[in-house]
C-alpha positions as CSV (number, residue, x, y, z in Angstrom):
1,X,151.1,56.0,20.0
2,X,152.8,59.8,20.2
3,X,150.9,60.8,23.3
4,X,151.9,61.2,26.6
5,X,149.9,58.6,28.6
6,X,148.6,54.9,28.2
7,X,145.6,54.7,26.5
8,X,142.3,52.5,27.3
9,X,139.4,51.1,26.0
10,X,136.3,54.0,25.7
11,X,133.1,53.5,24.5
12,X,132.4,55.4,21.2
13,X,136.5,56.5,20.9
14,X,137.0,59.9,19.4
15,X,133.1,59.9,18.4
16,X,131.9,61.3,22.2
17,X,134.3,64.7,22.3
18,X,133.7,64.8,18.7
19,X,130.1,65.4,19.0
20,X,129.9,67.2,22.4
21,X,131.8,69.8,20.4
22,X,129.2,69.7,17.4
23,X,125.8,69.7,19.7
24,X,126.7,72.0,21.6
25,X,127.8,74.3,18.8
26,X,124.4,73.6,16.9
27,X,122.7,74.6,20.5
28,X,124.4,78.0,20.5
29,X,124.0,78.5,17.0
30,X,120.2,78.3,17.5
31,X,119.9,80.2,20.5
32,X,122.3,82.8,18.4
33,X,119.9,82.5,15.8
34,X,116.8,82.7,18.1
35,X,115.5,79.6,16.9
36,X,114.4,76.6,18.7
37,X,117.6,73.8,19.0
38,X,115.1,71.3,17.6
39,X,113.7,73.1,15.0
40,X,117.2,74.4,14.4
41,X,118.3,71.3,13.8
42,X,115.8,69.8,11.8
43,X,116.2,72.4,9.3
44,X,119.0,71.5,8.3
45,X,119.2,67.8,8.9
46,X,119.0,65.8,5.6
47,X,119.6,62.2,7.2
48,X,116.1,60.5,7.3
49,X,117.0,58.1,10.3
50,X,118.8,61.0,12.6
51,X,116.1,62.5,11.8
52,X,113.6,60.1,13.0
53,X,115.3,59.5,16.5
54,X,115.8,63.5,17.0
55,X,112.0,63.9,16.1
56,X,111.2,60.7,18.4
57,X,113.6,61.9,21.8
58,X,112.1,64.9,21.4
59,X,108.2,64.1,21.0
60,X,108.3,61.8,23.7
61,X,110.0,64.4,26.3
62,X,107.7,67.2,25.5
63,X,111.6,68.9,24.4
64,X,109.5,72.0,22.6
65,X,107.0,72.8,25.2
66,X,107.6,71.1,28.5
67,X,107.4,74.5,31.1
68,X,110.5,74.9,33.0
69,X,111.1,76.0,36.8
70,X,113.2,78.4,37.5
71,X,116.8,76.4,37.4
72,X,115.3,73.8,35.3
73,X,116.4,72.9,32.0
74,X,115.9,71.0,29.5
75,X,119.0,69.9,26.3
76,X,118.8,67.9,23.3
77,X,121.2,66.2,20.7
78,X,121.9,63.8,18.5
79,X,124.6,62.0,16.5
80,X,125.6,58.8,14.8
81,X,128.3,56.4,15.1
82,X,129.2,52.7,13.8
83,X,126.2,53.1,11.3
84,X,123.6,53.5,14.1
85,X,121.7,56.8,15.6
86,X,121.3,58.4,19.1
87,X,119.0,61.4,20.0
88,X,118.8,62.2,23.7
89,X,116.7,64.8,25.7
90,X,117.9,65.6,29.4
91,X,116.2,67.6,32.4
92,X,118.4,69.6,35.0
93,X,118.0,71.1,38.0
94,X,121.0,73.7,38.7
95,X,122.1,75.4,41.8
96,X,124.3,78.0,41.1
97,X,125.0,79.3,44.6
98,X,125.9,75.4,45.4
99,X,127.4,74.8,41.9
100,X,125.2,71.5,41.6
101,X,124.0,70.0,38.2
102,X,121.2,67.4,39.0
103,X,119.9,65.2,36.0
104,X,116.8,64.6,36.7
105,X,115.6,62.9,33.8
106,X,116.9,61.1,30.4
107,X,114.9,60.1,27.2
108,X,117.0,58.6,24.6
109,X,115.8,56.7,21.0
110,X,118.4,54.7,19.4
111,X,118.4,53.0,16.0
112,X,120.6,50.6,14.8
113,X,118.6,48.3,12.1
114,X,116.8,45.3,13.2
115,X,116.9,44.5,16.5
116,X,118.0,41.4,17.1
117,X,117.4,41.2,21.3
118,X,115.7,44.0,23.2
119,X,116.3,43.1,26.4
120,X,120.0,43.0,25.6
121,X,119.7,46.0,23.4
122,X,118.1,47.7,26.1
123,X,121.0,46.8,28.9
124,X,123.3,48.3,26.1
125,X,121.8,51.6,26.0
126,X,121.5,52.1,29.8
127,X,125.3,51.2,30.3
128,X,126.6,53.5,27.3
129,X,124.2,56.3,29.4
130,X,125.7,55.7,32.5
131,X,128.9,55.8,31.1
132,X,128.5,59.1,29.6
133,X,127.2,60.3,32.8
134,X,130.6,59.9,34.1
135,X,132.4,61.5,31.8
136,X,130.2,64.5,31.4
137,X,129.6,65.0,35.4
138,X,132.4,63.9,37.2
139,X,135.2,61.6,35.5
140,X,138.7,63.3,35.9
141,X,142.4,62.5,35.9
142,X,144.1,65.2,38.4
143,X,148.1,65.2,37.8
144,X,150.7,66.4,40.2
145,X,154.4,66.1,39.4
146,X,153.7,64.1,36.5
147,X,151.7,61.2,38.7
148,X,148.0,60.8,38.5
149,X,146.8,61.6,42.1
150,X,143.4,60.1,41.9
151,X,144.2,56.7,40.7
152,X,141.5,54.5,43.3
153,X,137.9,54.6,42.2
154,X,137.4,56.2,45.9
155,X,138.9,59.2,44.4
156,X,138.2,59.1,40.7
157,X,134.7,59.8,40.9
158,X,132.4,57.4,38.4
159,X,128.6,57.4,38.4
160,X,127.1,55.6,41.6
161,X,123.2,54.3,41.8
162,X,122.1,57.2,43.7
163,X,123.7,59.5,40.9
164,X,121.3,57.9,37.9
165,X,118.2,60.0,36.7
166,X,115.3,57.9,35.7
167,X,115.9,56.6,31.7
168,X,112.9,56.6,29.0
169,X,114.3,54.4,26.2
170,X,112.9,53.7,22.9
171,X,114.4,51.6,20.6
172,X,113.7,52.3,17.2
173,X,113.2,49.0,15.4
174,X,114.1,48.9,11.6
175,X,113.8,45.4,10.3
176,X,114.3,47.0,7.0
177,X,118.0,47.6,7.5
178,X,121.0,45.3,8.7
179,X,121.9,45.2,12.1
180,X,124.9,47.2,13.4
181,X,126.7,48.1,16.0
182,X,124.7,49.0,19.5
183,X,126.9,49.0,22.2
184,X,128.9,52.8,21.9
185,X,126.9,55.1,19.9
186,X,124.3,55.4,22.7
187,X,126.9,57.3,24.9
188,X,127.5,59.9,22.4
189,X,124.7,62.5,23.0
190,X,124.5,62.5,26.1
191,X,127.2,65.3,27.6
192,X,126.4,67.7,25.0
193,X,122.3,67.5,26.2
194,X,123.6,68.1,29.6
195,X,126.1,70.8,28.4
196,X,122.7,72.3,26.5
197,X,120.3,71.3,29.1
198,X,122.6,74.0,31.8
199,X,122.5,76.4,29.4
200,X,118.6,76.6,28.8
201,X,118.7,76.3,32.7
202,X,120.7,79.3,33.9
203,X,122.8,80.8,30.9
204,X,125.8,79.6,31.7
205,X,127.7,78.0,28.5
206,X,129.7,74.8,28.5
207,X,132.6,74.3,26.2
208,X,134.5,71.3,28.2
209,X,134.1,67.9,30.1
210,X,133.7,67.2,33.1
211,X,130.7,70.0,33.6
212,X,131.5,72.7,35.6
213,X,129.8,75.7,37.4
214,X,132.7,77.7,37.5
């Protein structure tokens, strides 16, 4: 209510910056540490059902041993929100010279309880990882003179077809558990696997949204 704009509707709220910050800290803890980010992160991960979609993400990408091309990287995370769990492992190709980030590839497991419709579930996921495509690639308000000056979606630069990677989805069924919510947390892993992902590629550290090569 105290801020300085209008506020809208965003999938996952607060939850998305929130835990860009925290993965990517974890990341460059781990490289700090010299440890593997997975590993890393398993060793100190005490929730069984993060756990499970981390260890799922990042079996089914080949996160730990997949060879990498020079320029090619490859970023994990995780996180929780609304009482369900997101892991998601990314692939990138970077051009420095060109300051280009290309995702190449996505693999995301998500749990939240029983699933109730996959097909619908599955629609759910894709959107929240398109979404955070945007917002970790190319979504930004520019100001001048206190207007926004990229207020026409020609301008204000959302994801189009040609800009989304294929998508491996899993969707960790629990009929054990109660259904939740399934329509944010998806989104909220996904910058900071980029952000990592770039990082693993070509050195270069990210610390803010959009993604940029200097």
């Amino acid at each position: 209510a105290d801020g300085p704009l209008r506020e809208g509707s965003y999938r996952a709220l607060g939850s998305t910056a929130n835990v860009f910050a925290r993965e990517s800290l974890m990341d460059e803890l781990a490289h700090a540490a010299e440890v593997d980010p997975l590993a890393f992160r398993l060793a100190r991960l005490s929730n069984e059902r993060l756990r499970a979609v981390l260890e799922d993400a990042a079996e089914r990408s080949g996160f730990s041993g997949r060879k990498r091309a020079p320029g090619v990287g490859m970023g994990i995370a995780c996180g929780t929100e609304k009482a369900s769990y997101a892991a998601t492992c990314v692939e990138v190709a970077v051009d420095v010279e060109r300051r280009t980030i290309e995702v190449r590839h996505i693999w995301q497991t998500f749990e939240c309880g029983a699933i109730q419709d996959p097909a619908n579930l599955d629609a759910q996921v894709r959107g929240c990882i398109i979404m955070g495509l945007g917002g970790a690639l190319t979504e930004a308000m520019a100001f001048e003179d206190g207007r926004i000056v990229n207020a026409s979606l020609h301008q204000y630069r959302v994801p189009r077809f040609a800009d989304i990677p294929p998508m491996s989805i899993h969707l960790l069924n629990r009929p054990d558990l109660p259904s939740v919510g399934a329509g944010e947390t998806p989104i909220v892993a996904v910058a900071p696997a980029i952000a990592n992902a770039v990082f693993d590629a070509v050195g270069v550290r990210v610390r803010s949204m959009p993604i940029r090569l200097g």
